[in-house]
C-alpha positions as CSV (number, residue, x, y, z in Angstrom):
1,X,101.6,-11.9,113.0
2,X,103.2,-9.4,110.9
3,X,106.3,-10.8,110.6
4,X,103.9,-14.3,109.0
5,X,102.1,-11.3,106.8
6,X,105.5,-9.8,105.6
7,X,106.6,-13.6,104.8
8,X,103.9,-14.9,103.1
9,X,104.1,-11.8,100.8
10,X,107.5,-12.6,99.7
11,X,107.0,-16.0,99.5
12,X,104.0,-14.8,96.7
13,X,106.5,-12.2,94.5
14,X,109.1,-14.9,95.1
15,X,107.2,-17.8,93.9
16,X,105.5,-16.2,90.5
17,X,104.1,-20.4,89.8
18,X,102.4,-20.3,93.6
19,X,100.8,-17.1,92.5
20,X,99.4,-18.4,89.6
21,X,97.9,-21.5,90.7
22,X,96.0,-19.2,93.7
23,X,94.9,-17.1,91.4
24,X,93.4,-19.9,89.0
25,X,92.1,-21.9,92.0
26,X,90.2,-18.7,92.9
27,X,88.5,-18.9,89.5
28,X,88.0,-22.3,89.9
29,X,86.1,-21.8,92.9
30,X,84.1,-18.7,91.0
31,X,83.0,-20.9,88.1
32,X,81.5,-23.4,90.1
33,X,79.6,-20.8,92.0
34,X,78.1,-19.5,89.1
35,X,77.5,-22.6,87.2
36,X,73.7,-23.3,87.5
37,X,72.3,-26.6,85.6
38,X,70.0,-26.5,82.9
39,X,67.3,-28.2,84.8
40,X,67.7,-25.4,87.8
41,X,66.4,-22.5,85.2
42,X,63.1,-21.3,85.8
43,X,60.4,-22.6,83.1
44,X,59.8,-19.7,81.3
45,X,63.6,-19.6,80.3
46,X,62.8,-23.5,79.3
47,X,60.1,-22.4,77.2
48,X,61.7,-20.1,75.5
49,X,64.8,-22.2,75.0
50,X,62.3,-25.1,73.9
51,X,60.4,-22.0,71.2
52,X,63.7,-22.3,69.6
53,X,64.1,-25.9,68.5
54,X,62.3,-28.0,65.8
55,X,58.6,-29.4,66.7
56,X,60.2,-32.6,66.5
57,X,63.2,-31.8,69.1
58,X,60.9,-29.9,71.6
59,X,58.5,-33.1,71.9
60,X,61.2,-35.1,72.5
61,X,62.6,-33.3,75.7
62,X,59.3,-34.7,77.5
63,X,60.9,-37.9,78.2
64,X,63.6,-36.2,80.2
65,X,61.5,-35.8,83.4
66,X,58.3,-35.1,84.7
67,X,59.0,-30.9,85.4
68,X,59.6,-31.1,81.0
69,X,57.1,-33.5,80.1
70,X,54.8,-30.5,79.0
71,X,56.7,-27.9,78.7
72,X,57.2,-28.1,75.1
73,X,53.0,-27.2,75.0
74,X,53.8,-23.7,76.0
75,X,56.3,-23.0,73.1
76,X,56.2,-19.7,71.3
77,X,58.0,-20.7,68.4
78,X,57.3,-22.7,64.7
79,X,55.0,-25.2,64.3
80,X,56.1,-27.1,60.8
81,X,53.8,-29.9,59.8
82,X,55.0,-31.4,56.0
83,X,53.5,-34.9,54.9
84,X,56.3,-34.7,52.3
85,X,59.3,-35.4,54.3
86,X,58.0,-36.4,57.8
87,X,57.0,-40.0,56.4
88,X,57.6,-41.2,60.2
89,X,56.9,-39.2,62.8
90,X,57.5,-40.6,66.6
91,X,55.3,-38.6,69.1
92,X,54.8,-39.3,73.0
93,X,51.7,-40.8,74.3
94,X,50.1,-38.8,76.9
95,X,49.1,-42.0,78.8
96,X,53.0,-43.1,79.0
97,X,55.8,-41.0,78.3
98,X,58.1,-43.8,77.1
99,X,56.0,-44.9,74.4
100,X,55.7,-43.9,71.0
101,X,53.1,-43.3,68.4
102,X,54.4,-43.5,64.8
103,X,52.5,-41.4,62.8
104,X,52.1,-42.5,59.7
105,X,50.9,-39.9,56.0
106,X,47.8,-41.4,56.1
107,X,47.2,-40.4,60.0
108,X,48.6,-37.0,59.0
109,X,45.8,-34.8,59.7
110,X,45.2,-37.0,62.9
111,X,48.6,-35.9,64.1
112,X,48.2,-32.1,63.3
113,X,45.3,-32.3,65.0
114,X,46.7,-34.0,68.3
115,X,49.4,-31.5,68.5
116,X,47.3,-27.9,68.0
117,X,45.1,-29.6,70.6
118,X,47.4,-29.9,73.4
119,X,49.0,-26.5,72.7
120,X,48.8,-24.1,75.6
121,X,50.7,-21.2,74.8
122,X,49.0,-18.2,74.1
123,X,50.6,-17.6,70.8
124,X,53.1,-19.0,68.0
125,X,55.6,-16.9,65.9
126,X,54.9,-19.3,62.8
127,X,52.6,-22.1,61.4
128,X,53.7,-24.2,58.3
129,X,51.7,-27.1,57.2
130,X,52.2,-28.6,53.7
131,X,49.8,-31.5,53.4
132,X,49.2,-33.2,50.1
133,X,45.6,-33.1,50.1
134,X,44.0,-35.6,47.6
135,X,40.3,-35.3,49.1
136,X,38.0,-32.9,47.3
137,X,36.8,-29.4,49.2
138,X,34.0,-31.1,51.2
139,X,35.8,-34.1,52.7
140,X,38.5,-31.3,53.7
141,X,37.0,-29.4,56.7
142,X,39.5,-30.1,58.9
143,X,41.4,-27.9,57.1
144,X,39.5,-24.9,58.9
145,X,40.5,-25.7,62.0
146,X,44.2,-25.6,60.7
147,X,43.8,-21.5,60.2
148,X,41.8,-21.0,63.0
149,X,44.3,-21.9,65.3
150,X,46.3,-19.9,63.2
151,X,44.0,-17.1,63.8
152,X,43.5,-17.8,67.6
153,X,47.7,-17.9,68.5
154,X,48.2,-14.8,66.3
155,X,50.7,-15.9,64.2
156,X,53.2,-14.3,62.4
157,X,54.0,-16.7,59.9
158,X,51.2,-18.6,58.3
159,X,51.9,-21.1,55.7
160,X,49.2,-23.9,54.5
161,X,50.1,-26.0,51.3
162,X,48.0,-28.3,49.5
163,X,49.3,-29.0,46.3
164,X,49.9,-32.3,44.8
165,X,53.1,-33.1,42.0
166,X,50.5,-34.6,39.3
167,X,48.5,-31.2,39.4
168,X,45.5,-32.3,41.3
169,X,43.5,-29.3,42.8
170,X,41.3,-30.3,45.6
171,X,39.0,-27.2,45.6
172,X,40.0,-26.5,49.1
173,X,38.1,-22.8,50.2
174,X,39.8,-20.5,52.6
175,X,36.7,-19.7,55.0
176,X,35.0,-16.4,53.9
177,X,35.3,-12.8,55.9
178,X,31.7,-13.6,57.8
179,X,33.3,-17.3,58.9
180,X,36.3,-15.6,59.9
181,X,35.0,-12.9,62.3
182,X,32.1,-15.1,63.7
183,X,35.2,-17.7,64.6
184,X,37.1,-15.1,65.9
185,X,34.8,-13.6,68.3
186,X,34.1,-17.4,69.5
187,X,37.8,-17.8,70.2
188,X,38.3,-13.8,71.5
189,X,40.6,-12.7,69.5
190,X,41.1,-9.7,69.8
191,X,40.4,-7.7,66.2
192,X,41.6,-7.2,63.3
193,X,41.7,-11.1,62.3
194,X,45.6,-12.0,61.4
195,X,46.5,-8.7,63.1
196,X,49.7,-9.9,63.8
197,X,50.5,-11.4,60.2
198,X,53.8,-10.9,58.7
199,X,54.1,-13.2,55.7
200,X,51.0,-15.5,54.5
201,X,51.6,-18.4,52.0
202,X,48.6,-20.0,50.3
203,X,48.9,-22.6,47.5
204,X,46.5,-24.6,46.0
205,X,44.4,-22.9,48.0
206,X,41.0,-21.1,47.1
207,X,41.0,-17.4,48.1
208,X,38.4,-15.0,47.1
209,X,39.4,-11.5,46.3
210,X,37.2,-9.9,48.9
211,X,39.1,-12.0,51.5
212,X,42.5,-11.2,50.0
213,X,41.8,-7.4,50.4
214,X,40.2,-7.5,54.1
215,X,43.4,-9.0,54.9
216,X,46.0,-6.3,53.2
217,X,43.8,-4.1,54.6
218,X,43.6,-5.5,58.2
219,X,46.9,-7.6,58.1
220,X,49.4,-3.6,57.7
221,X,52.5,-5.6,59.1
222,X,52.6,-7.8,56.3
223,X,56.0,-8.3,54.4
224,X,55.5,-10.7,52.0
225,X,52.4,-12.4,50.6
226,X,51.6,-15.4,48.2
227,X,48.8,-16.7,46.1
228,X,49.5,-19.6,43.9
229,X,47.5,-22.0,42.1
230,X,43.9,-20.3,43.3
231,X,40.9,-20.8,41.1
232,X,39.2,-18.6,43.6
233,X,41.2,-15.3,42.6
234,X,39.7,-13.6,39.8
235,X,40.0,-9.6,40.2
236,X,43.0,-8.6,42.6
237,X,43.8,-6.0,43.7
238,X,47.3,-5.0,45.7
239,X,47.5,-1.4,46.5
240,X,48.3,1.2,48.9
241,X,48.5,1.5,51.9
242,X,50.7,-1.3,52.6
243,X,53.6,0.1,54.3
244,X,55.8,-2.9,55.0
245,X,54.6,-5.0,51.9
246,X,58.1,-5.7,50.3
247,X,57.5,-9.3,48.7
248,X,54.5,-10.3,46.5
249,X,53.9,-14.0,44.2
250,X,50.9,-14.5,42.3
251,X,51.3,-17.8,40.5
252,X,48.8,-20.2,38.2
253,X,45.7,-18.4,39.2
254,X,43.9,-19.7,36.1
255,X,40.7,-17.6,36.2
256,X,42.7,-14.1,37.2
257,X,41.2,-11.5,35.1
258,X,43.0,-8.7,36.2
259,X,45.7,-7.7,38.5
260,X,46.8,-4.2,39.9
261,X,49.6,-3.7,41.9
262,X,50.5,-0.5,43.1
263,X,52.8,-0.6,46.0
264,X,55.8,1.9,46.8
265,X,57.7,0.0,49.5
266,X,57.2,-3.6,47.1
267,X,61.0,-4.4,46.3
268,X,60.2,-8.6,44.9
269,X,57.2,-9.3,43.0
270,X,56.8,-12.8,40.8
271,X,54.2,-13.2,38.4
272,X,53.4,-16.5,36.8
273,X,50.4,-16.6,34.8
274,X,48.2,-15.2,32.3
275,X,48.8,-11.9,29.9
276,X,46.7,-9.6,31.4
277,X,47.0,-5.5,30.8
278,X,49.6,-3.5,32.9
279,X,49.5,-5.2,36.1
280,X,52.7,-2.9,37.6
281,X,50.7,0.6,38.4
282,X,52.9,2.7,40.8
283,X,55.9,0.1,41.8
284,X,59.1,2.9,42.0
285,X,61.1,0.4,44.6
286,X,60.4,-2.6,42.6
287,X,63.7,-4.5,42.1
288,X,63.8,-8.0,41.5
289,X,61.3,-9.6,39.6
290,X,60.1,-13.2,38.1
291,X,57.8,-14.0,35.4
292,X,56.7,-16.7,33.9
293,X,53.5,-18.6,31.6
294,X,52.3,-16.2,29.3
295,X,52.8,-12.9,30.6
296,X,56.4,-13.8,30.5
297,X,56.4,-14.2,26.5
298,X,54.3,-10.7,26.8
299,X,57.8,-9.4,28.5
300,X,60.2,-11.0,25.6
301,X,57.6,-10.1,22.1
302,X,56.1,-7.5,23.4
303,X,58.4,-5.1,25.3
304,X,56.5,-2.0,25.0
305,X,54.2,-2.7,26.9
306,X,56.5,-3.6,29.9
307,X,59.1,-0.5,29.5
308,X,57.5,1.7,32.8
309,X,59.4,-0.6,34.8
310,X,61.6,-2.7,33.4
311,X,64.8,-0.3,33.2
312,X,64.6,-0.3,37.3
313,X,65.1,-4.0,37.7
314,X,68.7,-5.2,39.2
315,X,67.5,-9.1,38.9
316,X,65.1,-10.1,36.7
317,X,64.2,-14.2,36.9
318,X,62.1,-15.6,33.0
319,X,60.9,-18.9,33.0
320,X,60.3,-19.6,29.9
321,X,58.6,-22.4,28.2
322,X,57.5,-23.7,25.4
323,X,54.0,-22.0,23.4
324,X,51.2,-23.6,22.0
325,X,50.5,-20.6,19.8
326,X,52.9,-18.9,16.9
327,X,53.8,-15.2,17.6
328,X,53.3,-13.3,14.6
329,X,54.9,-10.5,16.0
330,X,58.7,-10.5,16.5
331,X,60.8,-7.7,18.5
332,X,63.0,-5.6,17.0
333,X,64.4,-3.7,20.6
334,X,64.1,-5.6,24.1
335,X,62.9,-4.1,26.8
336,X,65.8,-1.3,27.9
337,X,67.5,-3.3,31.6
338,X,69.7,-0.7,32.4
339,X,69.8,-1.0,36.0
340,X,70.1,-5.2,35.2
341,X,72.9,-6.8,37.3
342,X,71.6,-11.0,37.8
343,X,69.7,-12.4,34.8
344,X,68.3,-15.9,34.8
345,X,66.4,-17.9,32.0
346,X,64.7,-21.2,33.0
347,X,64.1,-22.2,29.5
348,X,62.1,-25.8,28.6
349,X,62.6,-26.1,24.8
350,X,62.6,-28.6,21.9
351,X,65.5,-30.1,21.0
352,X,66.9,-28.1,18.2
353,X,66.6,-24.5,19.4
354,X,69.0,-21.7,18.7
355,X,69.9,-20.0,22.0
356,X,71.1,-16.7,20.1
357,X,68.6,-14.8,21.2
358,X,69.6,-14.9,24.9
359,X,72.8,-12.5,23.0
360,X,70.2,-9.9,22.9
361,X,68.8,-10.0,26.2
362,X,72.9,-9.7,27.4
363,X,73.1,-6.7,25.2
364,X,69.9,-5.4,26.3
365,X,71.3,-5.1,29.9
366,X,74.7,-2.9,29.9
367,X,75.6,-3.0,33.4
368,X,75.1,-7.0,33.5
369,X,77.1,-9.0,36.1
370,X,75.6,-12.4,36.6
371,X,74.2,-14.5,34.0
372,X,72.5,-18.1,35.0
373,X,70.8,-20.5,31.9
374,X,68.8,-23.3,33.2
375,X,68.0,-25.9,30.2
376,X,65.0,-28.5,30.3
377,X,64.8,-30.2,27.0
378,X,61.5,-31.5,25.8
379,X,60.4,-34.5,23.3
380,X,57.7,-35.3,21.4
381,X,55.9,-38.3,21.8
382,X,53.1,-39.5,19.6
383,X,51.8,-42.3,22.1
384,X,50.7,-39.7,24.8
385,X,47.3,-38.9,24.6
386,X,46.6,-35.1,22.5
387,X,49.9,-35.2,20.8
388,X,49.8,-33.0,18.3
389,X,53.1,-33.0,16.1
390,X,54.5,-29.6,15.9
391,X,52.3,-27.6,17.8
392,X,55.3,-26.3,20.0
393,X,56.6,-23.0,19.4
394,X,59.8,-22.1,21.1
395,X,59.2,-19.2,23.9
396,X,61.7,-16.6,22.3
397,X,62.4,-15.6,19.6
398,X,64.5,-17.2,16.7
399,X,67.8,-15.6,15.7
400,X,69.8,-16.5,13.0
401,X,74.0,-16.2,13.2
402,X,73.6,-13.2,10.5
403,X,70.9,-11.2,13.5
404,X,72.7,-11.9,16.3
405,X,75.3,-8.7,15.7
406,X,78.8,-8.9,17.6
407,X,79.3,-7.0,20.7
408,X,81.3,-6.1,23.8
409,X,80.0,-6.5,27.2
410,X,82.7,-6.2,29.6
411,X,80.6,-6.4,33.0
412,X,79.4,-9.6,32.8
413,X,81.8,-11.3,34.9
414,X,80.0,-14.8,36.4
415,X,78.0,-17.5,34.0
416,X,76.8,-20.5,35.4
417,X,75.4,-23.1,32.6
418,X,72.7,-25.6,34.1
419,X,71.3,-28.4,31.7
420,X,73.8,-28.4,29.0
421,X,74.8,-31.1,27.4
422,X,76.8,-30.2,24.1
423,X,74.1,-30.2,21.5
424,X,75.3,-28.8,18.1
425,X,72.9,-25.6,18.6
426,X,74.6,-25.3,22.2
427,X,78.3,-25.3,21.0
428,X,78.1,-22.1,18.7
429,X,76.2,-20.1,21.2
430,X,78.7,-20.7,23.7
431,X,81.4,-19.8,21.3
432,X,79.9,-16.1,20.9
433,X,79.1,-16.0,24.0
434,X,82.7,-16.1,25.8
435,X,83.2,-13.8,22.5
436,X,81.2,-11.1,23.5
437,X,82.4,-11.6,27.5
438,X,85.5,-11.6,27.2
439,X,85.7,-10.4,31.0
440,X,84.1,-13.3,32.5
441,X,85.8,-14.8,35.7
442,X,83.9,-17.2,37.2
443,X,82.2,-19.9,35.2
444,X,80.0,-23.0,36.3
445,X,78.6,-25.7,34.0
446,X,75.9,-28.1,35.9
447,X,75.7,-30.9,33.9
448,X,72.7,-33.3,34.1
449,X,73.6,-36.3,36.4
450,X,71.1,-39.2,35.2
451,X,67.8,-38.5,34.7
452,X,65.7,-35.4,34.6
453,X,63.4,-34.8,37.7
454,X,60.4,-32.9,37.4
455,X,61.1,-29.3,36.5
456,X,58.9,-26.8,38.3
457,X,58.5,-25.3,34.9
458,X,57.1,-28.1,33.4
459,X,54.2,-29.1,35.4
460,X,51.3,-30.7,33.7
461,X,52.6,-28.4,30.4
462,X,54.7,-31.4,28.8
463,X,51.9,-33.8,29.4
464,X,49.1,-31.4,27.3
465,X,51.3,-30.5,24.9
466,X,52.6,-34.3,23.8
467,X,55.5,-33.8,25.2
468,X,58.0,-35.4,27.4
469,X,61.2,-34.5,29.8
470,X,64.1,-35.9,28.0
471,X,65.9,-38.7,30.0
472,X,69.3,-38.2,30.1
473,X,71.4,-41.5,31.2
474,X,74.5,-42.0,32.8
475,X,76.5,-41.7,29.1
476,X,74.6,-38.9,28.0
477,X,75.7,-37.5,31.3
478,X,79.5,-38.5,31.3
479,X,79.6,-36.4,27.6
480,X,78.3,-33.9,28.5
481,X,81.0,-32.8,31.2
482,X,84.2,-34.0,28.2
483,X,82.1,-31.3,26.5
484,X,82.4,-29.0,29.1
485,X,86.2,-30.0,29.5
486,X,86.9,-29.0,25.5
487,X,85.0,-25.8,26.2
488,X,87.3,-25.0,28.7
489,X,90.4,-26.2,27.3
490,X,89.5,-24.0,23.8
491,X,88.8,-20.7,25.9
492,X,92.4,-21.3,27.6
493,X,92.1,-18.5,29.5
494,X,93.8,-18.6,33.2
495,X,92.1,-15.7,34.2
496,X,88.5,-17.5,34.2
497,X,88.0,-19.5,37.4
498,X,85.9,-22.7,35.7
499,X,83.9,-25.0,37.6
500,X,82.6,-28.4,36.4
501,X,79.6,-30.2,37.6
């Protein structure tokens, strides 16, 4: 027996290719040991594989076999509901698991109410709904139910959209404190209602300011929070202490009074609306921000008043559009942006406008390094009902070639041009603009491809002004990018990296 032993060693360090395939059919035989079939795992490792994957996915997997029919009842994950985009929705009958049910947007609420029914697990990381609600607040009760499931699986993430692209607002009410504990003590939740809440979303949805505060101060994990187009919201308040509070949006609140915000850890705030005193109290960490309707103008001919704050800001976002009122009162110094390193300007404008002034908003910011222009040109129309001829007023202010005084900036190193088209007030502002850049590395110019969709800046405002988008057609469209081409060929610089849309 030793004298096999000694030979079948030698035969191994003699035969290095025998060795090898031993050695891999070893591992052969140690995979297949360990491999285990999906369907072997236990259910709770289903589950949470299941908590992973779209709504849409997880409901599918019940056709598989009967052990997954309802497992995807017990997911943990999100729950995204949007009449927008799931025009078609194929679900499983319970009474036969091969059949469908195609869910149409008329059936939509029908279908969200089917599937928060036969959910069984205790809780859900996230709720989305966006539902384009065209019934008026007391043919929308259903709704409730909507955030009291919300309420009951503790979610994280709660989203519920109800806004409608022509501007309709249904008057939909978010239930009041009283509704919300007497529900919650029916369903046992446990208290503080939305105890669990990280980021809440609410548009064109009614919120009173009583609830809003109950829920910063119950809700003390939330991260980011948003109010937009409430009629409900008149005085709000967002203070400390809200530790973990880093985002904030208040948007199109049309009856907001006032607004005080005064939280240390808030690092993103926008605010779209109207020009109401000194909304930023105590906001040290605050550094992006967005601003737009009338509050924004307050920012560009008014800067004074915004100057606690505005030297902090590494990314400030103006969406700028056109006034219905003349400002009398013209800046002579911008607010100071010396921490400034993205700037953007949505602008919707008249045809016509100078862009010079944008020159002093790039001088106004030193340490500048990316630079975005978004153009939505607007015409006047006299067969629109309330036209008014001339009423618009451009939303900055107008600089002549004489004001706009040359200058170096030699940070600014990325421009990206969207909406451009190579009008004659667009040509000369570009000119100075690559003038006083002369740094720049990267540029992008977007041109329009057909015609104009609906900007978000524009809303109803074009409508109630007597004003239109302006349609830009295929031709207009091909010109615009040989425009772009001269600008690059007359720069002729090889060290900017151009890109042409």
């Amino acid at each position: 027996m030793e004298m096999n032993n000694l030979k079948a060693g030698l035969d191994r360090q003699q035969n290095p290719r025998k060795r090898k395939l031993e050695h891999e059919e070893e591992e052969e035989k140690q995979n297949a040991a360990a491999t285990v079939k999906i369907g072997d795992l236990p259910e709770d490792m289903l589950i949470h594989i299941l908590s992973r994957m779209s709504l849409k996915d997880a409901v599918r997997t019940s056709v598989l076999s009967r052990r997954w029919r309802y497992l995807w009842m017990y997911t943990s994950g999100k729950l995204e509901f949007d009449d927008r985009y799931d025009r078609d929705i194929t679900l499983l009958d319970d009474a036969d698991e091969r059949s469908g049910i195609v869910i149409k947007r008329k059936k939509f609420k029908t279908w969200v109410k089917h599937i928060l029914k036969l959910h069984r697990g205790q809780r859900v990381d996230s709720l989305v709904i966006r539902f384009t609600n065209l019934r008026l607040r007391y043919l929308s009760s259903d709704i409730d139910s909507w955030i009291y499931f919300a309420v009951k699986k503790e979610v994280k993430v709660f989203e519920l959209n109800l806004s409608v692209e022509d501007g309709f607002h249904c008057g939909y009410k978010f239930p009041n404190i009283e509704k919300l504990l007497s529900r919650s003590r029916e369903l046992k939740v446990k208290s503080p209602v939305f105890g669990s809440l990280r980021s809440l979303r609410l548009v064109d949805v009614d919120i009173d300011d009583e609830v809003v505060k109950y829920l910063l101060a119950s809700c003390t994990c939330v991260e980011h929070l948003c109010i937009r187009a409430s009629n409900a919201t008149k005085n709000l308040e967002v203070v400390d202490p809200l530790a973990n509070l880093k985002e904030l949006e208040i948007s199109d609140c049309c009856n907001l009074e006032s607004l005080e915000i005064s939280a240390k850890n808030l690092v993103s705030c926008t605010y779209q609306g109207k020009e109401i005193s000194s909304p930023f109290k105590k906001t040290p960490n605050l550094t992006e921000l967005t601003l737009g309707g009338e509050f924004c103008h307050s920012f560009i001919f008014e800067p004074n008043k915004h100057s606690s704050y505005s030297a902090q800001l590494v990314k400030l976002v103006l969406n700028l559009k056109t006034l219905t009122s003349e400002r009398t009162n013209v800046p002579c110094d911008l607010p100071q942006l010396d921490s400034l390193k993205r700037l953007e300007l949505n602008t919707v404008t008249k045809i016509g406008e100078s862009f010079l002034f944008f020159l002093s908003l790039i001088k106004a910011s030193p340490n500048l390094h990316e630079l975005k222009i978004k153009l939505v040109y607007l015409l006047f129309d006299r067969h629109l009902p309330g036209s008014i001829p001339f009423v618009q007023r451009t939303p900055f202010p107008e600089v002549t070639p004489e004001d706009a005084k040359c200058f170096t900036h030699n940070n600014l190193k990325v421009i990206e041009l969207v909406g451009f088209i190579g009008l004659s007030r667009e040509t000369p502002f570009i000119q100075r603009l690559f003038n006083v850049a002369p740094l720049v590395e990267k540029v992008l110019f977007d041109t329009p491809i057909g015609y104009y969709r609906f900007h978000p800046l524009i809303d109803s405002v074009a409508a109630s002004e007597g004003t239109i988008p302006w349609l830009i057609n295929h031709r207009m469209s091909l010109k615009a990018k040989r425009w772009a081409m001269d600008v690059k060929k007359n720069i002729c610089s090889p060290r900017i990296n151009f890109l042409i849309l």
